[in-house]
C-alpha positions, 0 to 999 in steps of 0.5 A: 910212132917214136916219141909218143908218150902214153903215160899222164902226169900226176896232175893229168891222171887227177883231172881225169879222176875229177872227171869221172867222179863228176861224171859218175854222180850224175849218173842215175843207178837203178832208178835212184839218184845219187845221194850224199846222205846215208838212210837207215836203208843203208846203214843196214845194208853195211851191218849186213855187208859187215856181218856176211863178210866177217872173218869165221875165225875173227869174228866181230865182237858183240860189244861192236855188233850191240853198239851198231845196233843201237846205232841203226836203232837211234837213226830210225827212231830219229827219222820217225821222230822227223817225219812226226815233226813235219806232220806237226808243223802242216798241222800247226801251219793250218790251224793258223790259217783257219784262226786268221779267218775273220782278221784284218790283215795287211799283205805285203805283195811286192811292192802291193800293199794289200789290206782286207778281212780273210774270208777263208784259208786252205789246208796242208802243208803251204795253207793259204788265206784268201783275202779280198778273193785272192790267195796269199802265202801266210808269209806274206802278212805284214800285220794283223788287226784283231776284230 
């Protein structure tokens, strides 16, 4: 086994790093995919982490450990504020496809142009008007006739 050479190059041992980190983040852990954004979950788990780990005799100050509560204390209030949002925009969404009830509308499907009077709209989050029978997204109307 003369001349064998078992150690890798700097440029090797880096595309194998590549590799597995490549490889890791498909990796599913505990029923959670990867994630590249941290949540408030997280961000508790290391104040946590922080706190247990700590030196005794070097403890954290409490102007660091006030600040990273308020911290945590802003990104949840910010991830409510987010939610409440999207719950404000379906509903925006579906009271404009109930006022176009009644409302000539052109529809732009493709290369199909669709003119007629919306007979009704469905609700949630993607609401659609239902013209001449048929349901379109509310980002297909091309123009709107008032009646």
């Amino acid at each position: 086994m003369e001349g064998l050479n078992t150690t890798m190059s700097a440029v090797e041992q880096r595309a194998v790093e590549n590799a597995v980190i490549d490889y890791n983040k498909t990796l599913v852990v505990n029923g959670r995919t990867t994630n590249h954004e941290l949540g408030k979950d997280d961000f508790l788990k290391l104040l946590i982490t922080q706190l247990s780990n700590q030196d005794p005799t070097n403890p954290m100050e409490n102007t660091q450990f006030i600040a990273q509560m308020a911290q945590f204390s802003s990104l949840e209030q910010m991830t409510n504020m987010n939610t409440e949002f999207a719950k404000l925009v379906d509903s925006l969404s579906t009271s404009q496809a109930v006022s176009m009830i009644g409302k000539t509308v052109e529809i732009s499907n493709g290369d199909i142009q669709v003119t007629g009077v919306v007979d009704g709209a469905t609700v949630g989050g993607q609401p659609q008007i239902q013209v001449n029978g048929m349901l379109y997204d509310m980002g297909k109307i091309s123009a709107i006739y008032g009646n």
